[in-house]
N, C-alpha and C positions, 0 to 999 in steps of 0.2 A: 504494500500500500504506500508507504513511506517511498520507495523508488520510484513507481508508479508517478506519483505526485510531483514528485523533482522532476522528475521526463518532461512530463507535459506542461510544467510550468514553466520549465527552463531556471532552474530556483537550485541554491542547496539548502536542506536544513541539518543543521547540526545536531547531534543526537548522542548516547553512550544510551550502552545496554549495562544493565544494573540487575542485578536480583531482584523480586519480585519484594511489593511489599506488604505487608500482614494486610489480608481481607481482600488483596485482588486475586482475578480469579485465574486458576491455573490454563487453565485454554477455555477458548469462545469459539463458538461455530454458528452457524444459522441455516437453516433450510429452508429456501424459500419459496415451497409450495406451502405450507401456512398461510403466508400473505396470500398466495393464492388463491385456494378453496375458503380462505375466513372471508376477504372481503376482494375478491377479484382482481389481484391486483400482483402486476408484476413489472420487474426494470424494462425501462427502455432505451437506455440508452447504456453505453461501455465505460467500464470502470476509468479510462482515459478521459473520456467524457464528463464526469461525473467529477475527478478531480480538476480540470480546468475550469467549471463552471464555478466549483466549492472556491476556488481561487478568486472568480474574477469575481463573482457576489460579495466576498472580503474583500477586498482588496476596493472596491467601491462604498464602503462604509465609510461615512464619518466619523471620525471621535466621537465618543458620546461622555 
């Protein structure tokens, strides 16, 4: 996700991988026929996609 994100932003972010910390969770996953069959609903668009947008909608915020 993290690479992903740099790619299509053309961006770096700096990061260190650390041990985890008390109360987060050991792995996450998602299946996303739930979304599906609960409320008809699925992605449309590619995770490329999806990280340029998340960018450009920040990136056009003002201070608040």
């Amino acid at each position: 996700m993290l690479r992903a994100f740099e790619r299509v932003n053309e961006l770096s972010i700096p990061y260190n991988v650390v041990a985890r910390r008390p109360g987060d969770a050991a792995i996450t996953y998602a299946n996303p026929e739930l979304a599906a069959t609960l409320f008809n609903w699925s992605a449309t668009h590619s995770l490329d996609v999806m990280c340029r947008d998340a960018w450009n909608w920040q990136s056009n915020q003002s201070s608040v």
